[in-house]
Structure formats: C-alpha cells, structure tokens
C-alpha positions as CSV (number, residue, x, y, z in Angstrom):
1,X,24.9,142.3,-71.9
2,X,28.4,143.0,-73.4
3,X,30.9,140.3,-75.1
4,X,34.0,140.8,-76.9
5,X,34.7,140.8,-80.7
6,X,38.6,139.7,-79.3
7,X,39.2,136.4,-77.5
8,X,41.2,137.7,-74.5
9,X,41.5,141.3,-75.2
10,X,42.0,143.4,-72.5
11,X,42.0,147.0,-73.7
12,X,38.9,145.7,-75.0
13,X,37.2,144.1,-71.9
14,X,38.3,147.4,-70.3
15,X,36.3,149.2,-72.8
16,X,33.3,147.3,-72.0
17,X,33.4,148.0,-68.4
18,X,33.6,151.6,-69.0
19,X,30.3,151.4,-71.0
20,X,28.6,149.1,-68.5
21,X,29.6,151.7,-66.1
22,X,27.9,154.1,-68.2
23,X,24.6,152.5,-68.1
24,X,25.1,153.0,-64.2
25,X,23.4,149.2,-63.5
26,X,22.5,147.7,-60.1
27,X,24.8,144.8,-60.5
28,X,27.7,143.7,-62.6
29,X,28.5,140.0,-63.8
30,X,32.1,140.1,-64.8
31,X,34.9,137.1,-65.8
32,X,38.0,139.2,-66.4
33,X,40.0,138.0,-68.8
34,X,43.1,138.9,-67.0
35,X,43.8,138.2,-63.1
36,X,45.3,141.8,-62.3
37,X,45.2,144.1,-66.1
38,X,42.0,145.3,-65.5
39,X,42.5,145.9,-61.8
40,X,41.9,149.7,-62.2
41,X,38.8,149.8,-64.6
42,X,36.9,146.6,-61.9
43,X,38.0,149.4,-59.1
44,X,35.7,151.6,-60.4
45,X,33.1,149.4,-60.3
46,X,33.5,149.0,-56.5
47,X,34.1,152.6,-56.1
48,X,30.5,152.9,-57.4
49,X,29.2,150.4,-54.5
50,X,27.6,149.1,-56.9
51,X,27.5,145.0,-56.7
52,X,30.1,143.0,-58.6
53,X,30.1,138.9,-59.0
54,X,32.9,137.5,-60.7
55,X,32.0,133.8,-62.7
56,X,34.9,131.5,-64.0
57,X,37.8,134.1,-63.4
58,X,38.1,136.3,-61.0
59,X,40.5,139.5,-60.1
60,X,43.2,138.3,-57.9
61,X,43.7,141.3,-55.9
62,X,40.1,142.7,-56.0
63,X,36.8,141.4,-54.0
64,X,33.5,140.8,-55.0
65,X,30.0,140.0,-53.4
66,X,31.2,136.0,-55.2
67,X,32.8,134.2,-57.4
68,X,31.6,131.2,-59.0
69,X,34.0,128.9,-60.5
70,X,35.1,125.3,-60.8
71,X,38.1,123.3,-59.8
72,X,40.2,123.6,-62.8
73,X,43.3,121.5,-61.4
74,X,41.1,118.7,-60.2
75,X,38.9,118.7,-63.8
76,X,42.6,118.8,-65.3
77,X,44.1,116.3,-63.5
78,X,41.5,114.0,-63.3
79,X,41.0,113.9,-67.1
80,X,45.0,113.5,-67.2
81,X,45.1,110.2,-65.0
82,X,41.8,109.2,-67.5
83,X,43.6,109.3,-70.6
84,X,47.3,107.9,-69.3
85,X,45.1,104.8,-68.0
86,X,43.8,104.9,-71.2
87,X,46.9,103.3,-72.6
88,X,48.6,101.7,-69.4
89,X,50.4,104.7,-67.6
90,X,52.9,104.7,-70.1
91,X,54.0,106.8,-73.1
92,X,54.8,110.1,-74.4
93,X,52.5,113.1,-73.9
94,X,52.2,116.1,-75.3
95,X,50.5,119.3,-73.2
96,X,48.7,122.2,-75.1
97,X,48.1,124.7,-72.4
98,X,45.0,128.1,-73.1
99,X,45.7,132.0,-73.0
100,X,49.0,132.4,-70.0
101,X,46.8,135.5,-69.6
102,X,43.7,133.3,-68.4
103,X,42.7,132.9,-64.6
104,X,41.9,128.9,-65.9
105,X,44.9,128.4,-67.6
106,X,47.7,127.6,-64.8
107,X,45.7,125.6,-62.5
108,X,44.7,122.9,-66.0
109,X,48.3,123.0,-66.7
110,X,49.6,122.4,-62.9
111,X,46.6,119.6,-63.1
112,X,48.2,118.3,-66.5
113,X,51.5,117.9,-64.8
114,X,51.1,116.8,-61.6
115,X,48.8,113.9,-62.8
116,X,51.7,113.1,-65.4
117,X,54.5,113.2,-62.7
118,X,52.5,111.2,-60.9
119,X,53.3,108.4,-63.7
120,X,56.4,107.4,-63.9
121,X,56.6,105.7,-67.1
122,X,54.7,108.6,-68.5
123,X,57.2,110.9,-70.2
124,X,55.6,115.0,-71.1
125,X,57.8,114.9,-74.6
126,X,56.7,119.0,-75.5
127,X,54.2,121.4,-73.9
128,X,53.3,124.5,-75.9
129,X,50.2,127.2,-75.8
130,X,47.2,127.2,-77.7
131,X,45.3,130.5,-76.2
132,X,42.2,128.5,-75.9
133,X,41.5,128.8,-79.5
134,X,41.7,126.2,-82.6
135,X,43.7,127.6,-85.4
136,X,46.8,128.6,-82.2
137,X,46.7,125.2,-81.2
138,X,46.3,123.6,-84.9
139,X,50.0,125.6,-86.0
140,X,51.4,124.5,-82.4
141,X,50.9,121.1,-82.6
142,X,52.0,120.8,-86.4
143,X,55.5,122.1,-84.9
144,X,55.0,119.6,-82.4
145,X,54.1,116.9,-84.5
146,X,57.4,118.0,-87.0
147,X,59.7,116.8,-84.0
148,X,58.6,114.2,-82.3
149,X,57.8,110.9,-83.5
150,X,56.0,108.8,-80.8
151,X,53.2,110.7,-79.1
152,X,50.9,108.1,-77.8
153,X,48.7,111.2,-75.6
154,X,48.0,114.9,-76.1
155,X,45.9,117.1,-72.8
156,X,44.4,120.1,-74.1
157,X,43.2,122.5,-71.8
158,X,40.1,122.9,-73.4
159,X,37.9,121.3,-76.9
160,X,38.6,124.2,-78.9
161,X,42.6,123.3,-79.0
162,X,41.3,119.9,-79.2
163,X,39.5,120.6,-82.2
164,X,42.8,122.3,-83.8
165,X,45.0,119.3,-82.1
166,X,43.0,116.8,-84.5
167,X,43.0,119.2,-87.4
168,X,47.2,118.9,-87.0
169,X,47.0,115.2,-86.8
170,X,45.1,114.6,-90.1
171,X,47.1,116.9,-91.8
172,X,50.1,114.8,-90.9
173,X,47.9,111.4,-91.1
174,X,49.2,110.4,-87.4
175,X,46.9,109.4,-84.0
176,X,47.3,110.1,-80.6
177,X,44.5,109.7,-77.6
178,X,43.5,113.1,-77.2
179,X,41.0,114.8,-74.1
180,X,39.5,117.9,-73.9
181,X,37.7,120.1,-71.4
182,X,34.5,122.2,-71.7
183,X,31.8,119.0,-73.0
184,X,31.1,120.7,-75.9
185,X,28.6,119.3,-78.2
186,X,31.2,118.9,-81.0
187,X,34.0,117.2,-78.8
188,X,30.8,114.6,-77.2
189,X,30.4,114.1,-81.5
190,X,34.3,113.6,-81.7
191,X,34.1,111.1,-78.5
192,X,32.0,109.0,-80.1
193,X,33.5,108.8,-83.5
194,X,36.4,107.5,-82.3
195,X,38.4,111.0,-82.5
196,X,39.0,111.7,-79.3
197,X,39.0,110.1,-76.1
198,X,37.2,112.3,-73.3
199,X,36.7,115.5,-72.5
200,X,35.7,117.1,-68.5
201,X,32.6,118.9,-68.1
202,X,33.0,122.9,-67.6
203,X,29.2,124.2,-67.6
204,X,30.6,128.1,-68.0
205,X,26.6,128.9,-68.9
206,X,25.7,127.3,-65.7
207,X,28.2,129.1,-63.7
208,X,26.7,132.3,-65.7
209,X,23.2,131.6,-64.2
210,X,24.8,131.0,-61.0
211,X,25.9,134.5,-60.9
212,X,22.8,135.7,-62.2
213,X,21.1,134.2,-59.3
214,X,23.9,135.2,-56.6
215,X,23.4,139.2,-57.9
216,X,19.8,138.8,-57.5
217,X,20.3,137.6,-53.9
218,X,22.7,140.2,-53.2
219,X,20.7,143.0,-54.9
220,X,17.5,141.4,-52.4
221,X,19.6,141.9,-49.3
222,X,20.0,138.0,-49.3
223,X,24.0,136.7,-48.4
224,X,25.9,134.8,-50.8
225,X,29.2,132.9,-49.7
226,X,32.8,134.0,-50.9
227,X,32.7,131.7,-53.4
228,X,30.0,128.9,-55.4
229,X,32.0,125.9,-56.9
C-alpha cells in the first residue's frame, strides 16, 4: 500500500510506481493523479502483464483490466440545480473548481456550468481553482470575496474547498449557500449547523474496495467489465 506525502504530485506518484513495481505484485490498484504525466511509468506496469485497475481516475490513453469511477458531471450538476433552487434560480454564483491536473476536476466544473447556464437568471460572477485542498481555496475566495459584493451561491468541487470557502467567509463576516462534494463527515456536521447547504456523495473508499474486488476477480480468471460506476 503506497500514498503520497504531496497532494497531486506526480514525480512523486511516479516514484511510487517504480517501488510498487519493485515488489513485482500480482495486481496493481492505481488513481493517477494526472490523465496522461505518468503515461510512461503505468506502461511499465502493462509491460509487466501484470494486472492494473484504475479507481476514481484513470489514464486517458492507457487500458486497464477496469476502472471504477462515478459520474462526476451528473454529481456536479445535480448538486448545482440543488443549491440554485435553493434560492429561486436566481443570483450570483461563484465556482471553485479542484487540481486542473485531476481526472475529476473538468467534468464537476462542466457539471457546475452547464447546470448554471441552464438558469437564466443565474449569473457565474468569478470561477477560480482551489486544487482540491482548503488553505488554496480559503486565499482564492478571500480574493473573490474582495471584489464582488453580492454572492448569494458558491459550488465547490469538493468539501475540502468548502471547508476553506467558509473559513474566507468568516474572515470577511459575509454568507453565501455553499455545496460540497465528497459527504464527508465534517461537511454532514457543517450541513446541519446551518453552514453549508449540501454536499454529493463520492464514496472514493468504496470505489477502492470495488477495485479490490475487481483485481481479485481478474487475478481468479473471473471477467470484469470496462468500467464499474
């Protein structure tokens, strides 16, 4: 089991393949933290025939025995029409987008956007990134907050930002409906104080297990379909 020290790092994801590699395993379990970057070190996982199974992202150019993943536009763009209902399909709306290196990250924001477009008296007044992590999407929104006024809405593509998005709110003493994605356990605490509005389940652990249990199948002989949503 290897997991970065980095959020996002590629020279260090590809480091971790190489020791994986190393231990010469039956399988591999793998979310590459960049579509294409690490095309060359997952190649020599398939040169090695030995079993790869990509969960939440996945190499654009490269197959595996599965992927398991989740819709990421329609959990985006479902929890956008949620929270633009929320105060009567009008308003200004801010959009904090995760890591532009991400596999997740462009299908939440198309979601974002085409559930806002979809609004006509909705107005998307700035959109900036967060990289998925709370202290980027805390300074981000501060500059966000510095220039605009009225923001009656804020997506984030997932409950860390969220996190940072309130931390930039209190500092500045303002409110906006604010949804998440990802359920975690803090951002369910947050929905129920009053902090934040929703957020959209993303079970990444599940997905894990998924993969655990699609490699097993593999390794047994046992097919697997292209891909487990």
């Amino acid at each position: 089991h290897y997991f970065p020290s980095i959020p996002d790092s590629i020279e260090e994801q590809a480091s971790l393949i190489e020791k994986a590699l190393g231990d010469k395993p039956d399988g591999i379990l793998l979310s590459p933290v960049h579509p294409t970057a690490l095309d060359s070190m997952i190649q020599k996982i398939v040169k090695a025939e030995i079993p790869l199974v990509f969960f939440v992202s996945r190499s654009e150019n490269i197959e595996a025995q599965t992927f398991v993943t989740s819709d990421n536009y329609k959990l985006a763009a479902a929890i956008a029409n949620y929270l633009i209902n929320k105060f009567t399909g009008s308003g200004n709306i801010v959009i904090v987008e995760g890591s532009l290196n991400s596999g997740t990250s462009y299908p939440r924001l198309k979601g974002f956007l085409d559930a806002s477009a979809s609004h006509p008296n909705v107005r998307v007044v700035a959109k900036c990134c967060g990289n998925y992590q709370r202290e980027d999407a805390r300074v981000a929104m501060k500059d966000i907050l510095a220039n605009h006024k009225n923001i009656e809405g804020v997506l984030a593509a997932n409950d860390y930002m969220a996190f940072g998005i309130l931390d930039a709110l209190n500092e500045f003493g303002r409110y906006a409906s604010l949804v998440g994605i990802n359920a975690m356990p803090q951002a369910i605490t947050a929905i129920k104080a009053g902090k934040m509005e929703a957020t959209a389940a993303y079970d990444a652990m599940k997905m894990a297990c998924m993969a655990t249990y699609a490699a097993i199948r593999t390794l047994n002989g046992l097919p697997v379909p292209p891909i487990i949503e």
